[in-house]
FIBA-514747 format. One record per residue (C-alpha): x, y, z; residue number from 0. Coordinates in Angstrom, 3 decimals, decimal comma, padded with zeros to 6 digits, m for minus. Layout:
# residues N
{atom {X; Y; Z}; NUM} ...
# end
This chain:
# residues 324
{atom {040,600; m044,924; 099,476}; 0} {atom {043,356; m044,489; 096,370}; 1} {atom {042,462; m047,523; 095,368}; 2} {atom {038,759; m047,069; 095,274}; 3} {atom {039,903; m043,125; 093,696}; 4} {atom {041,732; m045,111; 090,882}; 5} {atom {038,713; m047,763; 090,203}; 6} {atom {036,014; m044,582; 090,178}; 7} {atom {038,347; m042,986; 087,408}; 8} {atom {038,653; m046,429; 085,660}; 9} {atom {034,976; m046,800; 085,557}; 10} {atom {034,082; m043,252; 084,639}; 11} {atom {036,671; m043,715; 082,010}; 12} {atom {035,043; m047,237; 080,540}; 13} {atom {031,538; m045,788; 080,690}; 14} {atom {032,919; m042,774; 078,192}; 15} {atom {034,588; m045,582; 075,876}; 16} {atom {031,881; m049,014; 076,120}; 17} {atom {028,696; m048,597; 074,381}; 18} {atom {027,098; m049,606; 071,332}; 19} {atom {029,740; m047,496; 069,300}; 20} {atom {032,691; m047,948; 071,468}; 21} {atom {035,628; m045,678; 070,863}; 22} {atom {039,309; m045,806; 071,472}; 23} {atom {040,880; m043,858; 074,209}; 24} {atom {042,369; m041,489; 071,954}; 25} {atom {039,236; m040,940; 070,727}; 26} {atom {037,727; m039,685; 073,612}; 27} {atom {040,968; m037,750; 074,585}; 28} {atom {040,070; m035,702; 071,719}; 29} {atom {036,674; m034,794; 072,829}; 30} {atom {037,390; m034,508; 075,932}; 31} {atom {039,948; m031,797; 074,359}; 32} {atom {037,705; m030,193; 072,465}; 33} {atom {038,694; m032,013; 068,973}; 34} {atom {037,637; m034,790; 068,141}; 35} {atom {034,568; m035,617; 064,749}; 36} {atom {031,553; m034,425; 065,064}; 37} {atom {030,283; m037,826; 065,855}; 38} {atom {032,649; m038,518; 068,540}; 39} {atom {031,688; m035,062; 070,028}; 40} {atom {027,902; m036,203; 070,081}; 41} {atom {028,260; m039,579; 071,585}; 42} {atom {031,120; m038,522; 074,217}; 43} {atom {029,755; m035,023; 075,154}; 44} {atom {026,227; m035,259; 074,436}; 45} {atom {025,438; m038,850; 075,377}; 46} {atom {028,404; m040,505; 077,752}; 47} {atom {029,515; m037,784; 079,648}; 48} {atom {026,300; m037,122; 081,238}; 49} {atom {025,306; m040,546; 081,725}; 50} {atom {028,687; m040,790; 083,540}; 51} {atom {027,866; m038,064; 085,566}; 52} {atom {024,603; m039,011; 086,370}; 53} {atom {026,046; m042,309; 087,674}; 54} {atom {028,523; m041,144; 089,904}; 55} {atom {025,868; m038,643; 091,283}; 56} {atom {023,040; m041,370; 091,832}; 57} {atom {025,733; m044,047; 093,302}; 58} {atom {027,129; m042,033; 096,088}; 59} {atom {023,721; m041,034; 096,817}; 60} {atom {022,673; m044,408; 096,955}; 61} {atom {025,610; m046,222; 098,825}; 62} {atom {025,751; m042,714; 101,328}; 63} {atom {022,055; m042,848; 102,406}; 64} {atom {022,617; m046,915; 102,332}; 65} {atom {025,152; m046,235; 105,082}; 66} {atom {023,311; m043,866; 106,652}; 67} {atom {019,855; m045,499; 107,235}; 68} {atom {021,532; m048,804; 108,456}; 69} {atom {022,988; m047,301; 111,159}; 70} {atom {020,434; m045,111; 112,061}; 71} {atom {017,842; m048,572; 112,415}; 72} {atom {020,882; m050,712; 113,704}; 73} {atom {019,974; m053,035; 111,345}; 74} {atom {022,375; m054,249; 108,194}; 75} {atom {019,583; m055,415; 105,787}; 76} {atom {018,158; m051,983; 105,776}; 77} {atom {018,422; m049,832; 102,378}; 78} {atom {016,396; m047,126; 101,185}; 79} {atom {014,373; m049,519; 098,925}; 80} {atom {013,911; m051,886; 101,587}; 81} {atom {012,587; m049,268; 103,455}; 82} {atom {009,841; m047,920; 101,396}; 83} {atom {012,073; m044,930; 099,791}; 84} {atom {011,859; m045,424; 096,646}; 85} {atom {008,800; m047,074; 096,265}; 86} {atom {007,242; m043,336; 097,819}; 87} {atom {008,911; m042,284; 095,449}; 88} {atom {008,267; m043,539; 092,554}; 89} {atom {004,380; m043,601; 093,428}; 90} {atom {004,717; m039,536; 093,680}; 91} {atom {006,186; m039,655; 090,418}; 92} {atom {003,580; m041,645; 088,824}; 93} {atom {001,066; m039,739; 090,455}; 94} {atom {002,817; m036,370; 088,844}; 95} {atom {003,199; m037,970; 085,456}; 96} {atom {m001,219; m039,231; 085,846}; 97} {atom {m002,777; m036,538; 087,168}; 98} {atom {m000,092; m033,039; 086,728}; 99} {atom {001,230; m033,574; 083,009}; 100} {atom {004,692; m033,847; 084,480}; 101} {atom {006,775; m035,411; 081,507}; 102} {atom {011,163; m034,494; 082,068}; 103} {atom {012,732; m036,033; 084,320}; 104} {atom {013,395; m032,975; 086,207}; 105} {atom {009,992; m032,147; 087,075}; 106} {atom {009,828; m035,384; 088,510}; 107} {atom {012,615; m034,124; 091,531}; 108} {atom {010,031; m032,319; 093,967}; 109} {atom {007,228; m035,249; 094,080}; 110} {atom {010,635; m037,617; 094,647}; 111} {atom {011,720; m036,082; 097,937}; 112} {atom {007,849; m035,460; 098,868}; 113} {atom {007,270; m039,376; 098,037}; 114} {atom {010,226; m040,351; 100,046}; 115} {atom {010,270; m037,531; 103,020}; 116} {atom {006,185; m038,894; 103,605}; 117} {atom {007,307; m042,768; 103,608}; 118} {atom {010,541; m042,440; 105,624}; 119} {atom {008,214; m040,396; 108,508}; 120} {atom {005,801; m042,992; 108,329}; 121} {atom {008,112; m045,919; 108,271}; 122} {atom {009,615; m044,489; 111,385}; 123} {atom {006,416; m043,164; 113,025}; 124} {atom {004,847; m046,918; 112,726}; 125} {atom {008,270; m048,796; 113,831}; 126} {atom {008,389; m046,764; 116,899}; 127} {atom {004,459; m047,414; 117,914}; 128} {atom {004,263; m048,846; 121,095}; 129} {atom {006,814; m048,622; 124,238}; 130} {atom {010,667; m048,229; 123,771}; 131} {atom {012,444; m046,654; 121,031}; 132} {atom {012,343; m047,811; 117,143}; 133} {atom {013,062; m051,134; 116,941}; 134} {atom {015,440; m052,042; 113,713}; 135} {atom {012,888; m055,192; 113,468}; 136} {atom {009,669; m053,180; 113,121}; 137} {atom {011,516; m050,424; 110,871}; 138} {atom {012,230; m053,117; 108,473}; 139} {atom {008,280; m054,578; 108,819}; 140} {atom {007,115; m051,393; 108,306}; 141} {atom {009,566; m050,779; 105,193}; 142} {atom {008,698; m053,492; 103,530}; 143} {atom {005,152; m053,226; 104,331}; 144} {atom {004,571; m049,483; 103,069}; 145} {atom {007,028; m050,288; 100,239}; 146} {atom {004,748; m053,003; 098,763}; 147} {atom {001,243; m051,086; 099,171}; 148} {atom {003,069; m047,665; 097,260}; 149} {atom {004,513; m050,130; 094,408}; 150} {atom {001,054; m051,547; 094,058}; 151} {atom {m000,710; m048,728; 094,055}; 152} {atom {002,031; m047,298; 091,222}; 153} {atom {001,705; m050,077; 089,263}; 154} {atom {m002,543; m049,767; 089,255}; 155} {atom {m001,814; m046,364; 088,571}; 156} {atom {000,644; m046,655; 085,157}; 157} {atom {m001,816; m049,874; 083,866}; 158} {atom {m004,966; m047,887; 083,682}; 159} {atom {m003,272; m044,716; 082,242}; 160} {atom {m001,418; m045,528; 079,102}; 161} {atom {000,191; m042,636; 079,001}; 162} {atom {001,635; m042,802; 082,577}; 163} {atom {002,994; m046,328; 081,468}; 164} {atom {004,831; m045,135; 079,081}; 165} {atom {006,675; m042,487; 080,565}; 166} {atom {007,590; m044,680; 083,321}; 167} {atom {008,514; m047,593; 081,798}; 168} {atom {012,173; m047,191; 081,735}; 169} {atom {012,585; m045,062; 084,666}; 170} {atom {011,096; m047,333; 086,607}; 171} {atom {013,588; m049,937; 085,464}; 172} {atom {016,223; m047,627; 086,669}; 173} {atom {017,808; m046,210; 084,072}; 174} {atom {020,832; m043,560; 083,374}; 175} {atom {019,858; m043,106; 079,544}; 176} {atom {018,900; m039,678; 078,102}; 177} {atom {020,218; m037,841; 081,234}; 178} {atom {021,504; m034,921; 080,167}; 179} {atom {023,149; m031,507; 081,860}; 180} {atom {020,019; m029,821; 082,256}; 181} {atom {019,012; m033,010; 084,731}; 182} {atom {022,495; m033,500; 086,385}; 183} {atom {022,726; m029,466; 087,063}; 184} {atom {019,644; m029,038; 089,877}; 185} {atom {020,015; m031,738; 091,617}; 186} {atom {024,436; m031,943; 092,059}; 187} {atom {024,159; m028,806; 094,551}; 188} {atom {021,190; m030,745; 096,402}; 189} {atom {022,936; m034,193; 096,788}; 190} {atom {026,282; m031,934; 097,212}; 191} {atom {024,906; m030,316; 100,474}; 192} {atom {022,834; m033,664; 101,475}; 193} {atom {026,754; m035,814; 101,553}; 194} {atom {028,223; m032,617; 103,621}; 195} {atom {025,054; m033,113; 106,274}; 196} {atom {026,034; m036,972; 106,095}; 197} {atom {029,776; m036,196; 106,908}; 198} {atom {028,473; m034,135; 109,875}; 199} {atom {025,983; m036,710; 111,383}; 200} {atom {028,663; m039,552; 111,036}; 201} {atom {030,645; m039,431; 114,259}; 202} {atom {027,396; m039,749; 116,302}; 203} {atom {026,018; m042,567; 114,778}; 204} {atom {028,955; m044,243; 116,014}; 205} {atom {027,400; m044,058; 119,280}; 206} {atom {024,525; m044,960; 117,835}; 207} {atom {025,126; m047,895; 116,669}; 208} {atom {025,189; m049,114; 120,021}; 209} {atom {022,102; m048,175; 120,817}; 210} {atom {020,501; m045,424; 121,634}; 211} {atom {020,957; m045,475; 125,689}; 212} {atom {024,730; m045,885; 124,773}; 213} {atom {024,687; m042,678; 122,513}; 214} {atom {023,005; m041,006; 125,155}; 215} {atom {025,437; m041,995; 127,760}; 216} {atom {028,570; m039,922; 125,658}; 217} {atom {026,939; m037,112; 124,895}; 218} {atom {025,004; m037,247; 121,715}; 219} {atom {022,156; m035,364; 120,722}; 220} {atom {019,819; m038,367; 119,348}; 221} {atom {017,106; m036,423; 118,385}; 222} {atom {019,045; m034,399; 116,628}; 223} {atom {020,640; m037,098; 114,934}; 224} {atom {017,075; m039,169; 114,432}; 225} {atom {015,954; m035,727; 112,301}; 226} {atom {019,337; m035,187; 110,700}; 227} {atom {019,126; m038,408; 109,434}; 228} {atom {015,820; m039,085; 107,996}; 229} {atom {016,511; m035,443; 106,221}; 230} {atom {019,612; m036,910; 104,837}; 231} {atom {018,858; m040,267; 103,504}; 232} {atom {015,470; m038,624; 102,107}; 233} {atom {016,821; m036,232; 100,141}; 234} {atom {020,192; m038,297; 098,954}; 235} {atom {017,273; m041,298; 097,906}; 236} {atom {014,226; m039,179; 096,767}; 237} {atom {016,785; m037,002; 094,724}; 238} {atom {018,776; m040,220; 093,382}; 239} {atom {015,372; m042,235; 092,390}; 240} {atom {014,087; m038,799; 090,728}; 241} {atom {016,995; m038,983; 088,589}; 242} {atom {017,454; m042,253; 087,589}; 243} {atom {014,167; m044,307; 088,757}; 244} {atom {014,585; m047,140; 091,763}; 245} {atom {017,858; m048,904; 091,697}; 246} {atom {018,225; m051,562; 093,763}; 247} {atom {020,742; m053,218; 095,987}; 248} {atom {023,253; m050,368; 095,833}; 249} {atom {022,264; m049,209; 099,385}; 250} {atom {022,112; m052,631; 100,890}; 251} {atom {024,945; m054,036; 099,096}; 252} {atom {028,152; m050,917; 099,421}; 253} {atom {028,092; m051,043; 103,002}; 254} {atom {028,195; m054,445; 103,606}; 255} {atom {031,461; m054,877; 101,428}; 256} {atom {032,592; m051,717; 103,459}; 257} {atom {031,779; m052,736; 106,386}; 258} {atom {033,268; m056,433; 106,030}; 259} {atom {036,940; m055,039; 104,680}; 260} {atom {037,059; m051,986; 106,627}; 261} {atom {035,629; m052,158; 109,882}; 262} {atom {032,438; m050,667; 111,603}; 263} {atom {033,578; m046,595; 112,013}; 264} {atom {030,418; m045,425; 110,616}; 265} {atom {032,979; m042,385; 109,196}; 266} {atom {035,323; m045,166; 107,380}; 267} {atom {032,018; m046,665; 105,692}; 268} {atom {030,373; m043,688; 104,701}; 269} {atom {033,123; m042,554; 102,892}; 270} {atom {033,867; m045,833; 101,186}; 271} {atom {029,789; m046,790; 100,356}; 272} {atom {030,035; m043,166; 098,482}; 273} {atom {033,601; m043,637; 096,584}; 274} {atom {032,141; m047,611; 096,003}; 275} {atom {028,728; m047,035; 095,028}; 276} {atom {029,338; m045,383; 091,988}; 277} {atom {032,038; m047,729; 090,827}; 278} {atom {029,123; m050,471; 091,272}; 279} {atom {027,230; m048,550; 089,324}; 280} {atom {029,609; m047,302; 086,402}; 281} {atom {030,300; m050,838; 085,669}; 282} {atom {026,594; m052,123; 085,875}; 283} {atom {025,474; m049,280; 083,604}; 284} {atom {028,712; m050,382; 081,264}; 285} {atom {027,265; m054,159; 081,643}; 286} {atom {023,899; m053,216; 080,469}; 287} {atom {024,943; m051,534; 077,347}; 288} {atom {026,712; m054,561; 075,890}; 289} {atom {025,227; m057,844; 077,077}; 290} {atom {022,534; m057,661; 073,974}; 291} {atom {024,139; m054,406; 072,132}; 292} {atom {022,568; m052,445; 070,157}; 293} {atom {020,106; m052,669; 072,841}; 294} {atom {020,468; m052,186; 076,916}; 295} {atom {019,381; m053,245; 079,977}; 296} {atom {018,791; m050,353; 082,778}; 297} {atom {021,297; m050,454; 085,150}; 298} {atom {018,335; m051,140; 087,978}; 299} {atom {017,946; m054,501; 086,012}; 300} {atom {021,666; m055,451; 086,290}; 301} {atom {022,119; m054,197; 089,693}; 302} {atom {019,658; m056,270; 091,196}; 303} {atom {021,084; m059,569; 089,183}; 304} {atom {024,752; m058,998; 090,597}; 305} {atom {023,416; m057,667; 094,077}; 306} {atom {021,428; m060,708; 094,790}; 307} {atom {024,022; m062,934; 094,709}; 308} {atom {027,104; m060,827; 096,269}; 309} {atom {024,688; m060,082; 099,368}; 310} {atom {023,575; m063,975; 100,107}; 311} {atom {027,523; m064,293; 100,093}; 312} {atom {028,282; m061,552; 102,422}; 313} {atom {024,957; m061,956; 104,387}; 314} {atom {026,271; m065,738; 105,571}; 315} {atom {029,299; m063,619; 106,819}; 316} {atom {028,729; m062,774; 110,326}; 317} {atom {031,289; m060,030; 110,340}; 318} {atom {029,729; m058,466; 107,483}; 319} {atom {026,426; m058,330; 108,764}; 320} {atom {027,652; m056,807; 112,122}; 321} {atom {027,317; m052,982; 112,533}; 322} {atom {029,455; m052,812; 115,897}; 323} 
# end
């Protein structure tokens, strides 16, 4: 966990130097002093340090409701995006931005977590039709399902309004540009309290993981946990995708690596998908900004072109894909 401590500060400390006018550690010392030329000031504490911020805030969102929602469905190629998170959300968004004027990105936080609370219910009413408990099979089905009729019905939507389009067009990319304090400030204290819920519901999903009989058998309150869950990994993804648009693979991805060097305690790979995520992130973000500087490519673009490859890897691991 030092380690991981040291590569978040590394990262957060590239993302304030790398961009398309890259400055010198000294440089940002200064600013981050209070000195520093005007210019510096503006690009390090007008443009980088919130975009740095953001990042670490939408990664440990990501990689903590990641976690979370594959051990709640038992099954490791769940993610929030896989589940039809995102894609809620994003069609809630669009449907704000159409039809409600919505145009900053902070208005767009309460159709988010309405977008994603509505598909993660559904997702889990439909995999659980039937006799027995949810199966992680049907969950994923169902995901995948919902997720492709909300991104279709997005994308009709932002075609035949123009204006939509337009707003959306980066976001939806997944993006951490133009994020500024007055985005980063609502929505810290919300993913703040959603990690402290995760920390609580970890221990039982230990159990969990074993299935829900199991769980039962020691003592824990499934239910409970079922709810506390689904609250948690809708408001860590709705609130994440709100602020920086659907980014891919970081939910999938960060527990898989966890899980494959640390073991399966659910409470050893929460805490490492949230200090890893955002390092994943950091450096995708970084990535982005120089590969065809002066211009970038959203971080959701570059996550999903390193994720694909690192999961086939880890995915032809058996111990990696194993979640007890």
């Amino acid at each position: 966990m030092i380690v991981l401590a040291g590569l978040l500060a590394l990262a957060a400390a590239v993302s304030l130097m790398v961009g398309s006018n890259p400055l010198p550690p000294g440089t940002v010392l200064e600013v981050l002093r209070g000195g520093g030329s005007p210019e510096a000031r503006y690009v390090v504490a007008e443009l980088r340090v919130p975009r740095t911020l953001t990042g670490v805030l939408v990664g440990t969102a990501l990689g903590a409701a990641g976690a979370l929602i594959q051990a709640f469905t038992r099954n490791p190629l769940a993610d929030p995006g896989i589940l039809g998170v995102n894609a809620g959300a994003a069609f809630f968004v669009a449907v704000g931005v159409s039809f409600l004027g919505m145009r900053s990105i902070t208005s767009f936080l309460w159709p988010a977590l309405l977008g994603a609370l509505l598909v993660t219910v559904a997702v889990y009413l439909i995999g659980s039709a039937g006799r027995g408990a949810a199966d992680p099979l049907r969950l994923t089905l169902a995901g995948v399902a919902l997720g492709a009729v909300f991104s279709g019905m997005t994308t009709g939507l932002t075609l035949s309004d123009p204006e939509a389009f337009a707003q959306m067009r980066s976001w939806n990319a997944g993006s951490l540009l133009g994020r500024g304090l007055d985005v980063i400030a609502p929505v810290a204290p919300v993913i703040a309290l959603a990690l402290c819920g995760a920390v609580l519901l970890a221990p039982g999903l230990n159990a969990l993981a074993l299935g829900e009989d199991v769980a039962r058998a020691q003592g824990a309150n499934v239910l409970g946990l079922r709810l506390g869950v689904i609250a948690t990994v809708t408001v860590l993804a709705g609130t994440a995708t709100a602020v920086a648009g659907p980014i891919s693979f970081i939910g999938l991805m960060v527990p898989h690596v966890a899980r494959w060097v640390f073991g399966v305690d659910q409470r050893v790979i929460l805490v490492i998908s949230a200090l890893l995520a955002p390092v994943i992130v950091l450096f995708s973000d970084v990535l982005g900004r120089v590969l065809i500087a002066p211009a970038e490519i959203p971080v959701g673009i570059v996550t999903a072109f390193v994720g694909a490859p690192v999961l086939i890897v880890l995915a032809r691991r058996r111990r990696a894909s194993t979640l007890s």
